[in-house]
C-alpha positions, 0 to 999 in steps of 0.5 A: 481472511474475511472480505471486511477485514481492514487495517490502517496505518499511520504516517506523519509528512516529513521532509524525507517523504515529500513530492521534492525529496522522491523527485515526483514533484516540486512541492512540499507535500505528502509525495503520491508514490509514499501515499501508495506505499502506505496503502500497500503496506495496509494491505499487505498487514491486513491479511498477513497473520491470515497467511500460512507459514511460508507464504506472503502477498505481493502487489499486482496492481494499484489503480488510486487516485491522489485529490488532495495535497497533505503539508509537512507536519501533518498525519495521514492514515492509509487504510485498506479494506478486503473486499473480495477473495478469489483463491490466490488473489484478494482485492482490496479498497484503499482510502488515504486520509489527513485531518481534513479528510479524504486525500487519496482512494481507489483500489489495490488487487495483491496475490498470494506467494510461496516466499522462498519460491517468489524470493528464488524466481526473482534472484534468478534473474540477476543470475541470467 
């Protein structure tokens, strides 16, 4: 995986993604935890097909701002773009938009994991 490399995704603002329906507010608009999924998700199909078999990345941590409300109706892309590699960890900048531009940025640091050893540790705990 190459520091540049981006990818965006896409959503439209629905009734089931709003600030009201997740409980993270009382507005109808585009909720933040959906913003943060969406840039998540751009990050993590960035550099997915850049992986060997058997490995995946999961979230470390997210440090984004949410400046500007979306309506229900509207479109917003997430894009995330890699802009360091350092072994098993990537950094990436995350920008949200909608039609009248920017509605969220910041940055988002993923690791990469052996899939089955990540899925086992975790079953583990529920065993305790």
């Amino acid at each position: 995986m190459e520091v540049g490399k981006r990818f965006t995704v896409k959503t439209t603002v629905n009734e089931q993604n709003t600030a009201i329906a997740l409980g993270s507010g009382d507005a109808p608009v585009f909720a933040t935890p959906m913003m943060v999924a969406l840039m998540e998700g751009a990050a993590a199909q960035c550099v997915q097909p850049d992986l060997a078999e058997g490995k995946t990345t999961v979230g470390g941590h997210i440090d984004v701002s949410h400046i500007s409300a979306t309506p229900v109706g509207m479109e917003v892309e997430a894009t995330a773009t890699v802009t360091a590699v350092e072994g098993k960890k990537i950094t990436f900048s995350v920008e949200a938009r909608d039609a009248c531009g920017v509605i969220g940025q910041g940055k988002h640091l993923r690791f990469v994991v052996d899939r089955q050893r990540f899925t086992d540790t975790a079953n583990a705990k529920r065993e305790k």
